[in-house]
C-alpha positions as a printed Julia matrix, in Angstrom:
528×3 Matrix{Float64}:
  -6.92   28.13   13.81
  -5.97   26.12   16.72
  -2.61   24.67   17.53
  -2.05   21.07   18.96
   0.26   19.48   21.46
   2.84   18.38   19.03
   3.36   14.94   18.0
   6.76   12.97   16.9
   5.0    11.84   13.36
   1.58   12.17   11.93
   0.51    9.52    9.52
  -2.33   10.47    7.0
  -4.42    7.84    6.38
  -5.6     4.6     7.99
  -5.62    2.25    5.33
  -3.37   -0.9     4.48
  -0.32    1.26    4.74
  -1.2     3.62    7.45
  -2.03    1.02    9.27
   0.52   -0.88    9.35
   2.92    2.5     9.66
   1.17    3.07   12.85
   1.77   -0.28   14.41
   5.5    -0.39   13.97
   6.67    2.81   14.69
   4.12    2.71   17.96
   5.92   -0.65   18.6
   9.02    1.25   19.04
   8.3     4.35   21.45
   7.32    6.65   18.66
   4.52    9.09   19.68
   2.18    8.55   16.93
  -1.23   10.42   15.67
  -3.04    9.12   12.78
  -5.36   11.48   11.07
  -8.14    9.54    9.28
 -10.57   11.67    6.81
 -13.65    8.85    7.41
 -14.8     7.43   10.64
 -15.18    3.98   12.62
 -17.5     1.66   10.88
 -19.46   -0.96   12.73
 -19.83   -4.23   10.98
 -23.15   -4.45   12.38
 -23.78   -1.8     9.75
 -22.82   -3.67    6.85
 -24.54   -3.69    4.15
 -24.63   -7.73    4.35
 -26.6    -7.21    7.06
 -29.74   -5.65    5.55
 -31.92   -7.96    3.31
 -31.42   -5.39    0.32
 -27.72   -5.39    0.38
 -27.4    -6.16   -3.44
 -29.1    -2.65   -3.08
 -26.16   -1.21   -0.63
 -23.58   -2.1    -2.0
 -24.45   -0.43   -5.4
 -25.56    2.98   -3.54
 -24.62    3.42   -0.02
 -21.77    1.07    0.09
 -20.96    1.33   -3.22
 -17.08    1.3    -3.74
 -17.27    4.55   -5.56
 -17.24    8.0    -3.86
 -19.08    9.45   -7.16
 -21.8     6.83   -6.37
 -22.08    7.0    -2.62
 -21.21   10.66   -2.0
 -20.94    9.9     1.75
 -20.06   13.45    3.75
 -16.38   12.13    4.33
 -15.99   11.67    0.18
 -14.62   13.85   -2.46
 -16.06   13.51   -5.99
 -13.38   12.87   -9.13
 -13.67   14.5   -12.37
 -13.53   10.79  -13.91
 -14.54   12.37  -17.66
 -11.62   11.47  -19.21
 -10.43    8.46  -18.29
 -10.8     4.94  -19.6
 -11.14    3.6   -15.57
 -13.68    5.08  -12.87
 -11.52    5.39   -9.17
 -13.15    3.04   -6.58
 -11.84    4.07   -3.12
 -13.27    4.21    0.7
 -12.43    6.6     3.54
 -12.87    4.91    6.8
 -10.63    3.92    9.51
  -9.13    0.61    7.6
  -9.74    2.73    4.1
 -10.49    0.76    1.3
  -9.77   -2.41    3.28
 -13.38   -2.4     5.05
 -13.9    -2.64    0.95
 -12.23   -5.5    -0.49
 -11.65   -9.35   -1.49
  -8.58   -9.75    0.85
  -6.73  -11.54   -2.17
  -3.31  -11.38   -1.53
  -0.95  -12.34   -4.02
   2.77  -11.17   -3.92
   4.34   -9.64   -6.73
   6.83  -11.27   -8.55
  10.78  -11.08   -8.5
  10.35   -9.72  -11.88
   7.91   -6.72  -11.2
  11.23   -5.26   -9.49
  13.64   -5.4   -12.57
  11.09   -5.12  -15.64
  13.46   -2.18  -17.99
  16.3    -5.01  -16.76
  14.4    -7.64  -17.95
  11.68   -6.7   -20.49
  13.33   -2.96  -21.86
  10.41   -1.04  -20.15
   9.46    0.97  -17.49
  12.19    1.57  -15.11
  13.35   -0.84  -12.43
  12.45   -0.33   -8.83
  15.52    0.88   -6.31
  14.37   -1.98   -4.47
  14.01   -6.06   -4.53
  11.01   -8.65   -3.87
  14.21   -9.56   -1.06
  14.31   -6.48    0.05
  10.71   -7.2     1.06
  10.13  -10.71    1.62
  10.62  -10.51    5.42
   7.93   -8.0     5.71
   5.76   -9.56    3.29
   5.88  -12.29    5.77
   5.65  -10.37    8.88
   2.3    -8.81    6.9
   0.76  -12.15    6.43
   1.18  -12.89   10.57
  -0.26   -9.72   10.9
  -3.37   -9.47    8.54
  -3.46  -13.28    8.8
  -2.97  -15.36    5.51
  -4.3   -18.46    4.49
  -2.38  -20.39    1.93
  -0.04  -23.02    1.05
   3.6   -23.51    0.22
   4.76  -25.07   -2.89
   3.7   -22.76   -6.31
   6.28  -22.97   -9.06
   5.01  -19.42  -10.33
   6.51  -17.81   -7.14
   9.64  -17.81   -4.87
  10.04  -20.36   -2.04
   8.49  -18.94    1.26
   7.55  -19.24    4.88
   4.77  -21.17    5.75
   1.25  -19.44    5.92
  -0.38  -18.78    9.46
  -3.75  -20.79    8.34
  -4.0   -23.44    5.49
  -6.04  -22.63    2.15
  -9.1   -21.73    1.74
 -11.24  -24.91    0.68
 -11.97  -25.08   -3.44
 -14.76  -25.97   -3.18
 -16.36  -28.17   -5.9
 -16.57  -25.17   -8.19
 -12.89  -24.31   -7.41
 -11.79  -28.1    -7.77
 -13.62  -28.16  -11.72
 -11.53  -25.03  -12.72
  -8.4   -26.15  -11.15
  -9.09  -29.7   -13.27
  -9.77  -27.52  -16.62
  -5.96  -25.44  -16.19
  -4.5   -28.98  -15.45
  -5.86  -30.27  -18.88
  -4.61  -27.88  -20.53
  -1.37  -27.74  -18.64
  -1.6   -24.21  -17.56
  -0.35  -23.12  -14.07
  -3.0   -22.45  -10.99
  -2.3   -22.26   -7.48
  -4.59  -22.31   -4.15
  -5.36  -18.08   -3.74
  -2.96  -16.61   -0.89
  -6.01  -15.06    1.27
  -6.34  -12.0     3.99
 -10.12  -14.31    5.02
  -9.39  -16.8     7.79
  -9.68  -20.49    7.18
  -9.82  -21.24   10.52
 -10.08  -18.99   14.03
  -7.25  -16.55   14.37
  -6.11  -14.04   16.68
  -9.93  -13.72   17.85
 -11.24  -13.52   14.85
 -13.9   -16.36   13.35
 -13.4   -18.48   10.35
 -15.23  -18.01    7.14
 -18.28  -19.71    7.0
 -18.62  -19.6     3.41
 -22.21  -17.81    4.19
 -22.45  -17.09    0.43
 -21.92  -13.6    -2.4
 -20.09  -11.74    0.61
 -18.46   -9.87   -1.94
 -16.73   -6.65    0.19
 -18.23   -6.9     3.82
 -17.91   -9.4     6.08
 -19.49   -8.89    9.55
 -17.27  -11.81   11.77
 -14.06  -10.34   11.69
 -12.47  -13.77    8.76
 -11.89  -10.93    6.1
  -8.88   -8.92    7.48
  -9.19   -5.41    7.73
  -6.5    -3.14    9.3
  -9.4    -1.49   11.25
  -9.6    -5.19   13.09
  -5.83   -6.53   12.75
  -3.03   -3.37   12.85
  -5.12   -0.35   14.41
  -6.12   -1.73   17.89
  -2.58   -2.99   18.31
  -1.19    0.29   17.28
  -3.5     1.78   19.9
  -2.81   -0.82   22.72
   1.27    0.37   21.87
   0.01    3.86   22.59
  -0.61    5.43   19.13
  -3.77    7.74   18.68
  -6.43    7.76   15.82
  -7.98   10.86   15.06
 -11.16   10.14   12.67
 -13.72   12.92   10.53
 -10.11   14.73   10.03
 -10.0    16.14    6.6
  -6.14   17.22    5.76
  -5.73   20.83    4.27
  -2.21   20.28    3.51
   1.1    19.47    4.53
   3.11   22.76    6.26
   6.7    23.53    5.57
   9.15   25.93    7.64
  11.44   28.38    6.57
  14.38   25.84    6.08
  12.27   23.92    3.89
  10.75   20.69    6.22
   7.72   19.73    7.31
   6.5    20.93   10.53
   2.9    19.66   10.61
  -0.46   18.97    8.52
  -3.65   21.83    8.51
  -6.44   20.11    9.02
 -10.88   20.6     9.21
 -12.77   18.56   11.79
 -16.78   17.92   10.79
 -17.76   20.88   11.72
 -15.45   22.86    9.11
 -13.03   24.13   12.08
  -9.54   24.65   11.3
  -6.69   22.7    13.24
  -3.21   22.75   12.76
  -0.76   19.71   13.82
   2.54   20.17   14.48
   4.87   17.35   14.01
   8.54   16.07   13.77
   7.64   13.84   10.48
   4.52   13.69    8.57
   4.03   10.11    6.48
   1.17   10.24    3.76
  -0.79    6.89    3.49
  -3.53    8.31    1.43
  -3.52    6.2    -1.75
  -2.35    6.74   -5.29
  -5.15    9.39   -5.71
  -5.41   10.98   -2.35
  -1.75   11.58   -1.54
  -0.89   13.8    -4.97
  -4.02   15.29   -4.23
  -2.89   16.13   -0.6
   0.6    16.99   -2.28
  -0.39   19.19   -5.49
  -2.79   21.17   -2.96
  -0.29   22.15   -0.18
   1.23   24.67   -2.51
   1.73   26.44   -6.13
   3.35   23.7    -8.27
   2.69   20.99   -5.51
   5.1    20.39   -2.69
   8.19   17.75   -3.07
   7.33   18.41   -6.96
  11.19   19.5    -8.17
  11.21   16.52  -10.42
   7.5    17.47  -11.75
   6.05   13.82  -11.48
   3.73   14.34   -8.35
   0.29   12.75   -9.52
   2.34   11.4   -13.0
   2.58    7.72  -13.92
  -1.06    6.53  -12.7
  -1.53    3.04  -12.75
  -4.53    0.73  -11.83
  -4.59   -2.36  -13.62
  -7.37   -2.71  -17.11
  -9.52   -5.95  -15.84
 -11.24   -7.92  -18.31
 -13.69  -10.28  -17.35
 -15.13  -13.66  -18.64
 -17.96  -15.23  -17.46
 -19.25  -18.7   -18.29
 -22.65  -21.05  -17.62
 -22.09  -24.24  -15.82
 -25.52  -26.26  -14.81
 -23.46  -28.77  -12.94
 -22.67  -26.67  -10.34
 -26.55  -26.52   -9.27
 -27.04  -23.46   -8.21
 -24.46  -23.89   -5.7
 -21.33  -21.52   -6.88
 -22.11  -18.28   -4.91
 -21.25  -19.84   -1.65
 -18.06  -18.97   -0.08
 -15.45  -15.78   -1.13
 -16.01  -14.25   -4.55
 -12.75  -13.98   -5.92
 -10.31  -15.84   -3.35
 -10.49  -19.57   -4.95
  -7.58  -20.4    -7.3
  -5.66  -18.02   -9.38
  -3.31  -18.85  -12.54
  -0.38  -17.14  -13.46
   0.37  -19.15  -16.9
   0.57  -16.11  -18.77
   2.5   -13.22  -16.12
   5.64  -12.87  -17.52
   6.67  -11.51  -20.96
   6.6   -14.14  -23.83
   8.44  -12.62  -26.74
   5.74  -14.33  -29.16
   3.01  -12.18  -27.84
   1.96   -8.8   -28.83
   2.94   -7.04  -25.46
   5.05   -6.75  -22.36
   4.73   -8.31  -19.0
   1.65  -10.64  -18.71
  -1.82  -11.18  -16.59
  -3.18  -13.34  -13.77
  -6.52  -14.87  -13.74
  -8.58  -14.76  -10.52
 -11.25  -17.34  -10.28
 -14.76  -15.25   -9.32
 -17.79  -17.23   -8.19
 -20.96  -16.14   -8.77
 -22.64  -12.89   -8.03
 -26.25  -12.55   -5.63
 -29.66  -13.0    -7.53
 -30.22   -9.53   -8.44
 -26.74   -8.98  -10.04
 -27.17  -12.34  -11.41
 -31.12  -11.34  -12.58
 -29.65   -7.64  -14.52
 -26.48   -8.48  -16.04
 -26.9   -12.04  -17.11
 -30.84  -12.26  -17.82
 -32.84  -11.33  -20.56
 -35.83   -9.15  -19.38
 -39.46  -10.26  -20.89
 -41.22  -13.64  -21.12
 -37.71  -15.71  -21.05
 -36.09  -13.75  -18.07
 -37.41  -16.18  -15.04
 -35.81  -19.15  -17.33
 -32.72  -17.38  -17.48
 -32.89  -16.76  -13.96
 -32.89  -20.45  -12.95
 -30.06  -21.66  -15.53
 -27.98  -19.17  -14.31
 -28.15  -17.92  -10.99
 -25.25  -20.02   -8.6
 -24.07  -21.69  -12.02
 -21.73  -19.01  -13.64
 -18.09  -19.09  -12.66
 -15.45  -16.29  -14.45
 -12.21  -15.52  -14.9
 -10.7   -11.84  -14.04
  -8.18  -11.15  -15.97
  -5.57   -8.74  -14.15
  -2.93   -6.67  -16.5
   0.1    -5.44  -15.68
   0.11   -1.47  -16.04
   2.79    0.01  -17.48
   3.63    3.58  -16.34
   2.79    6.82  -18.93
   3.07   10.31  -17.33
   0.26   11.11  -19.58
  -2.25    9.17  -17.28
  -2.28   11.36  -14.18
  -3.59   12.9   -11.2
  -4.13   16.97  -11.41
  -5.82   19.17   -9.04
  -9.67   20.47  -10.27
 -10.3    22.99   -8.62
 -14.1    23.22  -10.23
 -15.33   20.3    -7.87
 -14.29   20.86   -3.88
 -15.17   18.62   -0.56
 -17.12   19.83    2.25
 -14.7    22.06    3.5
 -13.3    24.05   -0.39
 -10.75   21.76   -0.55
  -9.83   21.23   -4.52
 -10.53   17.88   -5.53
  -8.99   16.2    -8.41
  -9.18   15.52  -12.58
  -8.2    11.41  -13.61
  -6.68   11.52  -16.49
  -6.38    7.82  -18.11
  -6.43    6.02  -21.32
  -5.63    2.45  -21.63
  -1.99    2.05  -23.95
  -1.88   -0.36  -26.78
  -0.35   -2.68  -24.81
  -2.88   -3.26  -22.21
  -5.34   -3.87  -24.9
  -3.2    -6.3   -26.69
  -2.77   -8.18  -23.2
  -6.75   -7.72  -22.2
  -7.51   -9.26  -25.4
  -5.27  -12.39  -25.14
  -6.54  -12.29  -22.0
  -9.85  -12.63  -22.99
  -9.27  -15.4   -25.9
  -7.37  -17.41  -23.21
 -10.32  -17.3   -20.85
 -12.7   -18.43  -23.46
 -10.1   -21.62  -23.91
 -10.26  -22.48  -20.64
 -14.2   -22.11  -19.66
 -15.35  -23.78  -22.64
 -12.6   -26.98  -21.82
 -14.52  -27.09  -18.31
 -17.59  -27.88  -20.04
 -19.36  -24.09  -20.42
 -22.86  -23.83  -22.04
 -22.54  -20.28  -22.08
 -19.93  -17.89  -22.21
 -20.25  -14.3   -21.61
 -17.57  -11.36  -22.46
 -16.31   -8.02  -20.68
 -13.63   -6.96  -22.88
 -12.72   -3.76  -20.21
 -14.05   -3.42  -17.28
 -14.48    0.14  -16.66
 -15.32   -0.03  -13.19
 -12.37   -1.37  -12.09
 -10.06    1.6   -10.38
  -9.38   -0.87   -7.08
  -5.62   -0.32   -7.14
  -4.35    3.34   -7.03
  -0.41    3.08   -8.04
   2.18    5.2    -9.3
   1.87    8.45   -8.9
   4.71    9.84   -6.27
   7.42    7.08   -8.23
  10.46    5.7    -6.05
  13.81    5.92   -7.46
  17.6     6.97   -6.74
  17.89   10.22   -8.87
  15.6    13.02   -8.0
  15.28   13.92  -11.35
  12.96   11.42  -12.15
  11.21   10.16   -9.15
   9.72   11.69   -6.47
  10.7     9.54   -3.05
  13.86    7.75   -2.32
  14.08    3.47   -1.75
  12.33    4.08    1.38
   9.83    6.43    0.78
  11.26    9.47    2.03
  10.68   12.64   -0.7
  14.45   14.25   -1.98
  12.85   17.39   -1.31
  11.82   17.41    2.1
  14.07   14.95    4.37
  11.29   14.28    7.17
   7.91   13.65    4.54
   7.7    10.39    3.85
   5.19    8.64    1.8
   4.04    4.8     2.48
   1.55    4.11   -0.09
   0.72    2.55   -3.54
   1.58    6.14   -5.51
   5.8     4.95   -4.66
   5.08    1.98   -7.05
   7.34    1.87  -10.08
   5.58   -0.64  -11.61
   1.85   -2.54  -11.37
   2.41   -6.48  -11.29
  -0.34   -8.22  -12.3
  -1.48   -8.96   -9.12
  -3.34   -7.02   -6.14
  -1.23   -4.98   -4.85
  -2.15   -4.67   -1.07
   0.69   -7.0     0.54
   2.96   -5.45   -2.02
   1.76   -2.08   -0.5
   1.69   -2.9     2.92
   5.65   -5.03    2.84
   6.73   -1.64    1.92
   5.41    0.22    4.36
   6.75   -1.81    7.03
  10.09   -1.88    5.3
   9.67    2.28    5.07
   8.65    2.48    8.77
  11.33    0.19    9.75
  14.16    2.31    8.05
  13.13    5.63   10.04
  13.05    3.75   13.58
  16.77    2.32   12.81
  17.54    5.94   11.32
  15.55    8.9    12.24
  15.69    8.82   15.95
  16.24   12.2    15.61
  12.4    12.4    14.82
  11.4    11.26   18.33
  11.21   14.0    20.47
């Protein structure tokens, strides 16, 4: 096994986190290596660039590794749980892969047991944040507008809104009659040119690739800054595990390159950005018991968040409501907070989606036989939905373990999901899904269609290496650093206490900066 120069930290993972890790602590003199398990992708290689890309993008580019089964993936024992894991390892990670909504969550999602008597509250505030948050949206670029009375006063967005469109504009007209709150989307997908990237042209179903450069990806907004400031990326690194000295700290990451040859990396730090699956997995495999495990919760508390979905028929629209972003229109947040009159805790958001391609539209809305071309025409570019988006509530019962039946490339264990969805995520999904109903038929729906659970939904990876003050119970301190090994950190969605009801990226990425900015003020000692 050879040994490398040594570095002053090595972040694991490229993603929304690493990403933005790498960046700031490059900013500030810190010799940086990023280890990243996928490679470069060219957007010329997008799958919206082949005429079958309905195709791609449910094989090839298929958000699933237990779909794709690229070399760079690891396969997930998904057999007993309720959600399937949907996950990409690339430089960027699973932001090549995604709708670049960006909500914030809500003051409340900090202080729900305060609040709401569940879950436990998070060491930290959205105030803690909300500088970073901002500092994120100059970064990844937002587009949005000030003013929504579901959300905290804040700075003003780099780019205005994306447009409504006339699809957007009959939705936003249905919450108004009913007097139900809906806001302009907060967007990573440029409205206009920014920072050298185009506009969105509104070219049509996008849904998760988009070849200019408008949908942010930290692949095109933090990593060539970080790399400009100095910091290296290392891609087709799979990480071994993390390696601890005799006095109990980290002193580098084991590592295989393609070829299945063993490195090891020494460093002063080591920060995991790996995702709420990969980083217990990275964790429970480093050793017996799983390192920075004293308070037994590595790869406990998985969240996601259970989507429901409602769909309905609108022949206005004329074929028209596939063009521009899928799910970056309006969103309401009428029902997010707890309402003591309703059957469960903490609340929902509803995304607006626009219409999927022809041949998504032709198999899951079409009948097949004599009346499937009529189906075809009343429907395709005329259905408009709802996502509903629940708020997880922690259970140690749904969890991460190590499987050590299924291995990568290289023998490394892979991992077990173990989810079910609680009672009160099906009492929310199914107010959720009345709600919906209400609100498609009022905009004049001919036809309504129903996904009660959306199994295929594991986008947001939470949870499962919890932040808190006592050791006992969590696993990493306010700023991400574990109580069991002062120079590990971890940057990622598995710190989350709680799930919001909202995407969780900017929530995800805020902290990391926030993390990353707390060991440049404080860990100089890390720099060799």
């Amino acid at each position: 096994m050879e040994k490398l120069r040594k570095r002053d930290i090595v972040i694991i993972g490229s993603g929304a986190s690493g990403g933005a890790v790498m960046w700031n602590l490059a900013k500030h003199n810190y010799d940086v290596l990023c280890l990243e398990q996928g490679d470069w992708i060219d957007p010329k290689t997008y799958a919206t660039n082949s005429e079958d890309w309905q195709f791609l993008q449910k094989t090839k580019w298929s958000v699933s590794p237990n779909v794709r089964k690229l070399p760079v993936d690891y396969q997930i024992n998904e057999e007993n749980s309720e959600i399937n894991v949907l996950m990409y390892n690339a430089v960027g990670g699973s932001t090549i892969h995604w709708t670049a909504h960006a909500p914030r969550f809500h003051p409340s999602d900090f202080r729900v047991k305060t609040l709401d008597g569940v879950a436990d509250d998070w060491p930290i505030t959205y105030f803690d944040l909300e500088k970073y948050y901002d500092l994120n949206d100059i970064m990844m670029g937002c587009s949005g507008i000030n003013g929504d009375p579901a959300n905290p006063r804040r700075s003003t967005r780099p780019m205005k809104p994306l447009p409504l469109g006339k699809d957007g504009e009959m939705l936003a007209k249905a919450f108004d009659n009913l007097g139900w709150h809906w806001w302009p989307s907060d967007s990573y997908v440029n409205s206009r040119n920014y920072n050298n990237r185009g506009a969105c042209n509104n070219c049509g179903p996008i849904a998760l690739n988009c070849t200019k450069g408008a949908r942010a990806s930290t692949d095109i907004t933090y990593i060539p800054e970080a790399q400009e400031l100095g910091a290296e990326i290392r891609t087709n690194c799979t990480v071994n595990s993390i390696v601890i000295d005799n006095i109990g700290r980290a002193k580098g990451v084991k590592y295989f390159d393609t070829n299945g040859n063993e490195y090891f990396q020494p460093a002063n730090a080591v920060i995991l950005a790996c995702n709420g699956i990969g980083t217990p997995r990275i964790l429970l495999n480093s050793k017996p018991g799983g390192l920075a495990n004293s308070s037994g919760l590595v790869g406990k508390n998985l969240m996601f968040h259970p989507y429901a979905g409602v769909q309905g028929v609108f022949p206005q629209l004329k074929g028209k409501a596939y063009m521009g972003p899928l799910a970056n229109i309006i969103m309401s947040q009428e029902f997010y907070e707890t309402n003591n009159k309703n059957s469960f805790k903490r609340g929902y958001s509803f995304q607006i989606n626009r219409s999927n391609g022809p041949a998504l539209t032709a198999i899951n809305f079409t009948r097949w036989g004599e009346n499937h071309h009529k189906d075809f025409s009343r429907r395709f570019g005329n259905i408009l939905g709802l996502g509903i988006i629940g708020d997880d509530l922690p259970e140690e019962i749904n969890c991460v373990e190590i499987d050590n039946n299924i291995t990568d490339r290289h023998g490394i264990p892979s991992v077990k999901i173990n989810y079910r969805l609680s009672e009160n995520s099906k009492n929310l999904l199914l107010h959720g899904v009345q709600s919906a109903k209400k609100l498609l038929k009022s905009a004049g729906a001919v036809e309504i269609f129903e996904t009660p659970h959306l199994k295929e939904a594991g986008w947001h990876l939470m949870g499962t290496t919890k932040m808190g003050n006592d050791p006992v119970n969590s696993v990493v301190n306010k700023y991400g650093q574990t109580h069991d090994i002062d120079n590990l950190f971890v940057v990622d969605g598995s710190v989350f206490v709680t799930a919001g009801a909202v995407n969780p990226t900017p929530t995800i990425q805020a902290f990391a900066l926030w993390a990353s900015q707390h060991i440049i003020d404080h860990r100089q000692d890390l720099k060799s």
